[in-house]
DRENVEXMAR-774368 format. One record per residue (C-alpha): residue in one letter; x, y, z. Coordinates in pm, whole numbers, plus 50000, padded with zeros to 5 digits. Example, Ala and Ser with C-alpha at 12.3 -4.5 7.8 and 13.67 -1.06 7.14 Angstrom:
BEGIN
a512304955050780s513674989450714
//
This chain:
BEGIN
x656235296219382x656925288319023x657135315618783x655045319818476x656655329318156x655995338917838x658065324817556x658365343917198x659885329016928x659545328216587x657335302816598x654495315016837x653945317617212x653635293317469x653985291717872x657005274918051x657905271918375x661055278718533x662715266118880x664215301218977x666615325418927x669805296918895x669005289618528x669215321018411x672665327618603x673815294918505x673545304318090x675485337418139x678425313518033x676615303717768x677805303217366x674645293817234x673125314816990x669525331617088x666975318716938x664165337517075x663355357617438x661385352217749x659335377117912x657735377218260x655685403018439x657025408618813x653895424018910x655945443619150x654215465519361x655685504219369x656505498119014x655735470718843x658905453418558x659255431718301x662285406118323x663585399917974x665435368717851x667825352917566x666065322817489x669365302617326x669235274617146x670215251517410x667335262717561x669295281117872x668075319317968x670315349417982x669145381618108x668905411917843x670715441517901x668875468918114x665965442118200x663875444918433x662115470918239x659735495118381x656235489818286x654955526418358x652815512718667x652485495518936x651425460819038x650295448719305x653555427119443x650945397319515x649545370619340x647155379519084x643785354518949x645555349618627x649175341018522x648235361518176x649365391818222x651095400717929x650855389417580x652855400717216x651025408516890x651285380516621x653205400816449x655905401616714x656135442416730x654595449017032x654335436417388x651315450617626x650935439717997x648885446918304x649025473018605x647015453718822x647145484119107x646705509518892x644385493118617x646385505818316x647985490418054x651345493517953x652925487717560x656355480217423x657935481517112x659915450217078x663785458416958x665435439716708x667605428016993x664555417917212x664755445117454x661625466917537x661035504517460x657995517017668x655955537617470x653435541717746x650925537017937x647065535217921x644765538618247x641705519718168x638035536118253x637845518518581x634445533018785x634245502718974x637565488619022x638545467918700x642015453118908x642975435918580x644045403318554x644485392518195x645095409017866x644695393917508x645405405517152x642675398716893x643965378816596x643195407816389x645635426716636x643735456816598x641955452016960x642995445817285x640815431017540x641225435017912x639955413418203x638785429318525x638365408618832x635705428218950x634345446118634x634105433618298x635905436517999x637545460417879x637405466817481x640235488917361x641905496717010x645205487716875x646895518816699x649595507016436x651905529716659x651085507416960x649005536017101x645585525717315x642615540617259x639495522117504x636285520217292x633115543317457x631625510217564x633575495217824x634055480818049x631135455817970x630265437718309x630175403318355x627135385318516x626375385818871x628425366919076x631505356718845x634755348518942x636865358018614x640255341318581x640895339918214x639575353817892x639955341617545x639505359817184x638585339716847
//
């Protein structure tokens, strides 16, 4: 199964594919400068990671020092209804993903060097079972919105310290008989 990846760069994001684990062994040899990194969510299940990446300028991988990172919950080691399951701020500060199992979500400061500090995580007001699948940053990147396969949306606020604080409102539910798989925020 191909894996899903997030690519930040100076320029933006975008998703990429990659064939498996031999391209990023095969750059370790690398001289290429970095031009950017690559972050996926494993979505592991006892506790979920994020893989980080060099991005060079040959466009070869190389893993980052101490990645996988913890993400402070867990996953649920299985496929999930959405391949968005992290995202970065415009601003390229922080990175937030899902905890699919534990319907949380977790936030990073971004390092200089790429790597990720984990400055926690949030558990999302989940009476019914949110399971998240997909997170987005607002442009304003002052919210944070949250997609729950079996819930809603979940509206939560963006601290300038990368702390989450869910608005009273949410989860707003979705109508009868949807089948979310993606959410997007203008």
């Amino acid at each position: 199964m191909p894996l899903q990846l997030i690519l930040v760069a100076v320029v933006g994001l975008m998703t990429l594919g990659v064939a498996g684990p031999a391209t990023a062994a095969s750059a370790r040899f690398n001289q290429s400068p970095a031009v950017g990194h690559v972050y996926v969510n494993a979505n592991t299940a006892r506790e979920n990671t994020i893989a980080a990446f060099d991005r060079h300028a040959d466009r070869t991988l190389t893993p980052l020092p101490g990645s996988p990172f913890a993400a402070g919950g867990a996953g649920t080691g299985d496929t999930v209804g959405s391949q968005d399951a992290l995202r970065v701020t415009s601003d390229g500060r922080f990175l937030f993903t899902i905890n699919t199992l534990l319907s949380s979500v977790s936030r990073y400061e971004i390092l200089a060097d790429g790597s990720l500090d984990l400055l926690g995580s949030t558990t999302l007001n989940d009476p019914t079972g949110l399971r998240p699948i997909d997170v987005r940053v607002a442009p304003d990147g002052e919210h944070l919105y949250v997609l729950g396969a079996d819930a809603g949306v979940v509206s939560i606020l963006v601290m300038d310290s990368g702390n989450l604080t869910e608005l009273p409102v949410s989860p707003v539910a979705l109508p009868e008989g949807t089948t979310p798989f993606g959410i997007a925020v203008t």
